[in-house]
BALO-267432 format. One record per residue (C-alpha): chain; residue number from 1; x, y, z. Coordinates in steps of 0.1 Angstrom, whole numbers, plus 5000, padded with zeros to 4 digits. Each point is the difference from the previous one (the first is absolute). Example, Ala and Ser with C-alpha at 12.3 -4.5 7.8 and 13.67 -1.06 7.14 Angstrom:
! residues 2
<'A'; 1; <5123; 4955; 5078>>
<'A'; 2; <5014; 5034; 4993>>
END
This chain:
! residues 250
<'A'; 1; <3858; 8568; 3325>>
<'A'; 2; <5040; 5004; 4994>>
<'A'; 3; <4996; 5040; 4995>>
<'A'; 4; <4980; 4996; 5034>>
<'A'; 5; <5024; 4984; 5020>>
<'A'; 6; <5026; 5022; 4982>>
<'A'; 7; <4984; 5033; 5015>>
<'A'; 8; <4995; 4978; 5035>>
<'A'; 9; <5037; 4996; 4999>>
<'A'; 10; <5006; 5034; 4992>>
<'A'; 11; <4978; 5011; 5026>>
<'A'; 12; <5014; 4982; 5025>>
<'A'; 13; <5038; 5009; 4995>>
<'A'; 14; <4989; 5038; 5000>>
<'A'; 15; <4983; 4993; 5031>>
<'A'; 16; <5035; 4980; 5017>>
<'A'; 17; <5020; 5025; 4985>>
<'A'; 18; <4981; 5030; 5019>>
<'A'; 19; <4996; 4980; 5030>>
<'A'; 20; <5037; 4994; 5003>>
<'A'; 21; <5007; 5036; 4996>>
<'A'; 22; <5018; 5000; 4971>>
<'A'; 23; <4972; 5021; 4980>>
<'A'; 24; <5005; 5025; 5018>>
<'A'; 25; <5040; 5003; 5001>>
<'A'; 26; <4998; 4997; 4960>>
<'A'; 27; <4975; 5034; 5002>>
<'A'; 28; <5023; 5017; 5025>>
<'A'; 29; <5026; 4991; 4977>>
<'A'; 30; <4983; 5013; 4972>>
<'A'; 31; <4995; 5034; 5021>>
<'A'; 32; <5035; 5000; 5008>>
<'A'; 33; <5014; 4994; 4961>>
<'A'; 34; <4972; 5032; 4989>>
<'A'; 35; <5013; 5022; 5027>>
<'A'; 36; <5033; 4994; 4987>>
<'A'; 37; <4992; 5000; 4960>>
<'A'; 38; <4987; 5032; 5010>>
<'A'; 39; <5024; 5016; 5021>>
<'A'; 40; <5027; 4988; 4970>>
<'A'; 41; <4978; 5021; 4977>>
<'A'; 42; <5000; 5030; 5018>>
<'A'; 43; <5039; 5000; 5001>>
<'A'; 44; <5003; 4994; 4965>>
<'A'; 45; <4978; 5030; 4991>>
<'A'; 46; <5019; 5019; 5020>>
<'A'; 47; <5030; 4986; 4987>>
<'A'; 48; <4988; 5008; 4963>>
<'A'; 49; <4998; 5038; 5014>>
<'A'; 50; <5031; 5003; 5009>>
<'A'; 51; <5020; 4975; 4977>>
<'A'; 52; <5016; 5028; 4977>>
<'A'; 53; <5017; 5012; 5035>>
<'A'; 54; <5012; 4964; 5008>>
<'A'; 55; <5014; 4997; 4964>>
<'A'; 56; <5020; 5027; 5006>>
<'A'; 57; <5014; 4987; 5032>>
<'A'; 58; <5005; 4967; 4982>>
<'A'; 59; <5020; 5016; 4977>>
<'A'; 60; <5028; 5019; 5017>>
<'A'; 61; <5025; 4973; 5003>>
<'A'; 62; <4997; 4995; 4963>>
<'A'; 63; <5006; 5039; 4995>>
<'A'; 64; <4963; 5015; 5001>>
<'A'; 65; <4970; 4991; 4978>>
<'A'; 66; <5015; 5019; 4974>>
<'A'; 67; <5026; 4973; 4995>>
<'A'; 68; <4976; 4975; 4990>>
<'A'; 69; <4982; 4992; 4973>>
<'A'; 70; <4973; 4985; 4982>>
<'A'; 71; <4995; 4980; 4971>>
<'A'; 72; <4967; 4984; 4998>>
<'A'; 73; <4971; 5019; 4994>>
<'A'; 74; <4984; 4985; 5039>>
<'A'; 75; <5035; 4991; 5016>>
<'A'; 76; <4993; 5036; 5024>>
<'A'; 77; <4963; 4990; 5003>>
<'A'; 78; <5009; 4964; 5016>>
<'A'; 79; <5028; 5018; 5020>>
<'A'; 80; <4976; 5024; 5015>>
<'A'; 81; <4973; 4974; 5008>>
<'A'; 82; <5029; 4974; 5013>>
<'A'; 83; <5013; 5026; 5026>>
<'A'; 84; <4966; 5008; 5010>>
<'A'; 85; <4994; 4964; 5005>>
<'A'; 86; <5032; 4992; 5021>>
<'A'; 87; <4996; 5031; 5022>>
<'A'; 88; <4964; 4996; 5007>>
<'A'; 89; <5008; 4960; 5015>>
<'A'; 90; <5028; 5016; 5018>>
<'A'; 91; <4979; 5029; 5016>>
<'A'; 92; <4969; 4972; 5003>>
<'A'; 93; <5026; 4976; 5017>>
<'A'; 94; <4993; 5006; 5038>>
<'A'; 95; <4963; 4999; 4992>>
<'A'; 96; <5002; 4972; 4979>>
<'A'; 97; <5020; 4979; 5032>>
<'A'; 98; <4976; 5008; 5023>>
<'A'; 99; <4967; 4989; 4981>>
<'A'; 100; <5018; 4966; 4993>>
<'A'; 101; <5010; 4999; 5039>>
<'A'; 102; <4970; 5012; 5015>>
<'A'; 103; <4983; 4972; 4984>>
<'A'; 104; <5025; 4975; 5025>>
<'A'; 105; <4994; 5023; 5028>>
<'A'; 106; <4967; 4989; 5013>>
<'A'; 107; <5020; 4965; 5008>>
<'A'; 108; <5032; 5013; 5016>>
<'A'; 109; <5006; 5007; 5037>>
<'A'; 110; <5004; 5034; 5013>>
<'A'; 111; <5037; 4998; 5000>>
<'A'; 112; <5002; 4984; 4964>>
<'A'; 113; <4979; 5033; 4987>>
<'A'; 114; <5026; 5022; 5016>>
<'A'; 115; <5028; 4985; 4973>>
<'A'; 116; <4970; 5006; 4970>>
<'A'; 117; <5005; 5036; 5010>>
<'A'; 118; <5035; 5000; 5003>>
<'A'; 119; <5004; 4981; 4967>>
<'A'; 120; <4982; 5022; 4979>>
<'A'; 121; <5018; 5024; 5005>>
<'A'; 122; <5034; 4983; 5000>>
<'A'; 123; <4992; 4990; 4965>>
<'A'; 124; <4992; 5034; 4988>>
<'A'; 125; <5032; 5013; 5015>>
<'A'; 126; <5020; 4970; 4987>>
<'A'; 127; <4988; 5004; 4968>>
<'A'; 128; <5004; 5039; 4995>>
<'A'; 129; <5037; 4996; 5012>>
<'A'; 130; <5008; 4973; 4971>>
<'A'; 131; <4983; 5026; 4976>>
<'A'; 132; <5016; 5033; 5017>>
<'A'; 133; <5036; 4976; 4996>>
<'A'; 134; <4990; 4997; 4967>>
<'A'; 135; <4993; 5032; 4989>>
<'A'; 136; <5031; 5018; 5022>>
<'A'; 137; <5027; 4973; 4998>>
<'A'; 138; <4999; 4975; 4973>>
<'A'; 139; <4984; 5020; 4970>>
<'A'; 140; <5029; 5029; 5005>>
<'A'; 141; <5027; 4974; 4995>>
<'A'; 142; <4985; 4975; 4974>>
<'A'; 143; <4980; 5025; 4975>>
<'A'; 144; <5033; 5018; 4989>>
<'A'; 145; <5017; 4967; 4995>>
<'A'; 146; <4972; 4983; 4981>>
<'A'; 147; <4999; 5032; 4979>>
<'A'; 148; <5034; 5001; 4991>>
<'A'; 149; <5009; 4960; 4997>>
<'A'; 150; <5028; 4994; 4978>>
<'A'; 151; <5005; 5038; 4992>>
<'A'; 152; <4968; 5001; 4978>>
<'A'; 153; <4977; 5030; 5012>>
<'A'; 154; <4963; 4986; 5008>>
<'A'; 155; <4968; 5018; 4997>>
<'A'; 156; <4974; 4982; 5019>>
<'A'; 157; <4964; 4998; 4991>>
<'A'; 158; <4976; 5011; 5021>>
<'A'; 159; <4979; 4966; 5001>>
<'A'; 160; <5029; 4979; 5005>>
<'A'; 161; <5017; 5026; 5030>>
<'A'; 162; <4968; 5000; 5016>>
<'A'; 163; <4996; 4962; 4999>>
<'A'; 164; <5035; 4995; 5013>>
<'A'; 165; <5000; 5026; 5029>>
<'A'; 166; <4964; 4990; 5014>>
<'A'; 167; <5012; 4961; 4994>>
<'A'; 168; <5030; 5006; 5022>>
<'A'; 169; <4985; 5021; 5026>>
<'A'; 170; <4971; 4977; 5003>>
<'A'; 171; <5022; 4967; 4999>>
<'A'; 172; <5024; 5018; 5027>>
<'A'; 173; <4972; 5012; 5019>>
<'A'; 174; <4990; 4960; 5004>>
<'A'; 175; <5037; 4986; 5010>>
<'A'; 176; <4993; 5026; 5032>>
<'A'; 177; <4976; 4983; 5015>>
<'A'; 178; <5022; 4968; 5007>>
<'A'; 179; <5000; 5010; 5040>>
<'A'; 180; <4959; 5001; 4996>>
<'A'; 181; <5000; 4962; 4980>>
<'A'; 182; <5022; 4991; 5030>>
<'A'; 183; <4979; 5012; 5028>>
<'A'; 184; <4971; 4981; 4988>>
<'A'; 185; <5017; 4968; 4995>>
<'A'; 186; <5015; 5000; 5031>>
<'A'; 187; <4961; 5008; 5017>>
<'A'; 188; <4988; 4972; 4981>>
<'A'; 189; <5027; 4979; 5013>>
<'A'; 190; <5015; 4993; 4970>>
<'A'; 191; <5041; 5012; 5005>>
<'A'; 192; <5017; 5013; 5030>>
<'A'; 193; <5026; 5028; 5001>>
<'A'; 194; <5028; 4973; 5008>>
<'A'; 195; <4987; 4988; 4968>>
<'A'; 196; <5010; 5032; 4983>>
<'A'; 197; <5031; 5006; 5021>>
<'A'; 198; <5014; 4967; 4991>>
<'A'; 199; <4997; 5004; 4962>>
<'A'; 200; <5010; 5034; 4997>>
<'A'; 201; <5026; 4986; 4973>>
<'A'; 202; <4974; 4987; 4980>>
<'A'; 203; <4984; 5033; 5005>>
<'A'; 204; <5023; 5021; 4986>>
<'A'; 205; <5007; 4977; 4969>>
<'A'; 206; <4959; 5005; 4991>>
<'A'; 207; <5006; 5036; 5011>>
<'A'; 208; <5027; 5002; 4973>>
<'A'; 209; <4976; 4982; 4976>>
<'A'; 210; <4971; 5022; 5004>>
<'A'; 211; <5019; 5031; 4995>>
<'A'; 212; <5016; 4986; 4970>>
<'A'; 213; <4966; 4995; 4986>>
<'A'; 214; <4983; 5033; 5010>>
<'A'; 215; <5031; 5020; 4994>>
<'A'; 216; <4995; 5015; 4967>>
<'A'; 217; <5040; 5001; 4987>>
<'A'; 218; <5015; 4972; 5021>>
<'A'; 219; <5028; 5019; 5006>>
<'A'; 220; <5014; 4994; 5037>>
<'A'; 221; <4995; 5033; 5014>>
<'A'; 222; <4963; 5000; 4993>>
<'A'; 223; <4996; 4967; 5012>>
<'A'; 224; <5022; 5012; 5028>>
<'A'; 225; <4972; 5026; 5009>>
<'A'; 226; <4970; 4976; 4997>>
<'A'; 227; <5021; 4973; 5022>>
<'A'; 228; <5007; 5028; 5029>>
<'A'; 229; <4963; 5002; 5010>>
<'A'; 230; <4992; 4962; 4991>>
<'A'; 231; <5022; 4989; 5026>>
<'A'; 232; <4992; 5026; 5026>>
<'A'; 233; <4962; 4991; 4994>>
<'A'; 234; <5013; 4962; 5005>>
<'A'; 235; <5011; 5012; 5030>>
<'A'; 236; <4971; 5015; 5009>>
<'A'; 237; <4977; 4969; 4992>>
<'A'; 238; <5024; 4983; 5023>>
<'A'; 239; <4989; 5026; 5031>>
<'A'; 240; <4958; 4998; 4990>>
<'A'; 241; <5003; 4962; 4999>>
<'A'; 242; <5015; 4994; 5034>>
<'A'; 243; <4975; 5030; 5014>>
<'A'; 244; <4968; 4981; 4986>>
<'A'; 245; <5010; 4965; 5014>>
<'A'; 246; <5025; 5017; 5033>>
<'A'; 247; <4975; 4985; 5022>>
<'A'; 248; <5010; 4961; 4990>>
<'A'; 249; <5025; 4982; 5009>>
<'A'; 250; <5027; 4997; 4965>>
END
């Protein structure tokens, strides 16, 4: 009788649970999540193609692929499939946003969907700048320092280069989308840009921070570089969060 009224229960809560709907936002979600799974597998195959050209371009700010090395018999194996890894998410990213949003679209209002198209987008270009800063400015001026710290010539491994250049461009590429994080709060009426504007001294103390964490040799001038863009993006955040709540009264 209680394995009876166990399966009535069970039944019954199936039953609730696709009358209310919800059934059938968990399969769309499902959907969604495959689409992107597969989408991110694509990339990465492509990504695995082409990863011997990406290690080269990794590579030049420490001198070429020549001036690596390897030590372990797999350390170049788990380079190659870590590159193909990070540059497949970062080609799958736009693809990847807009399966998660297009799940929340069927429940926004015609002028809410016109910010999901503008913020997938934004995000893509936010996050390709932090890497392209990366890549172009901060690599250039911290590789030859960390190679020649204290006067002792370095010789970098291949694993460990590779870790530390995708770490910092991904990690980089994340801090960028600050004016993104603020747009969204502000929509959900969570801050307001005089929130912003009035702690900009705050601001630029956990800008300060941040770079001093993500900054690979600490030195002021690299942190210098990171903090540039930081606070211009601040500034920016400051803009996107008065133009999603400009018509209320602050």
């Amino acid at each position: 009788m209680a394995v009876n009224r166990t399966k009535l229960n069970l039944g019954n809560l199936k039953t609730i649970i696709m009358e209310s709907g919800v059934w059938e936002h968990l399969d769309e979600l499902r959907k969604r999540l495959t689409w992107a799974v597969i989408g991110l597998i694509i990339t990465v195959v492509i990504s695995f193609v082409f990863a011997q050209q990406i290690l080269e371009i990794l590579a030049q700010p420490a001198g070429g692929l020549d001036a690596l090395q390897a030590i372990q018999v797999t350390e170049t194996i788990s380079a190659f499939m870590r590159i193909s890894l990070i540059s497949g998410v970062i080609l799958a990213l736009p693809w990847i946003l807009y399966q998660l949003l297009a799940f929340v679209m069927p429940g926004l209002e015609d002028n809410e969907k016109r910010w999901i198209y503008f913020g997938i987008p934004a995000v893509t270009v936010l996050f390709l700048s932090g890497v392209a800063f990366t890549y172009y400015i901060m690599l250039p001026t911290a590789i030859p320092v960390l190679l020649t710290f204290m006067g002792v010539q370095t010789v970098p491994q291949v694993s460990d280069y590779v870790n530390f250049v995708t770490g910092l461009m991904f990690w980089v590429g994340v801090a960028f989308q600050t004016p993104v994080v603020a747009f969204i709060l502000a929509k959900l009426k969570i801050i307001r840009s005089t929130d912003l504007s009035k702690q900009w001294r705050f601001a630029i103390v956990g800008i300060a921070l941040a770079a001093a964490v993500i900054t690979p040799t600490g030195d002021p001038i690299n942190m210098g570089l990171l903090m540039i863009p930081l606070t211009a993006l601040y500034g920016l955040s400051i803009f996107l969060t008065w133009l999603a709540r400009r018509n209320e009264d602050e």
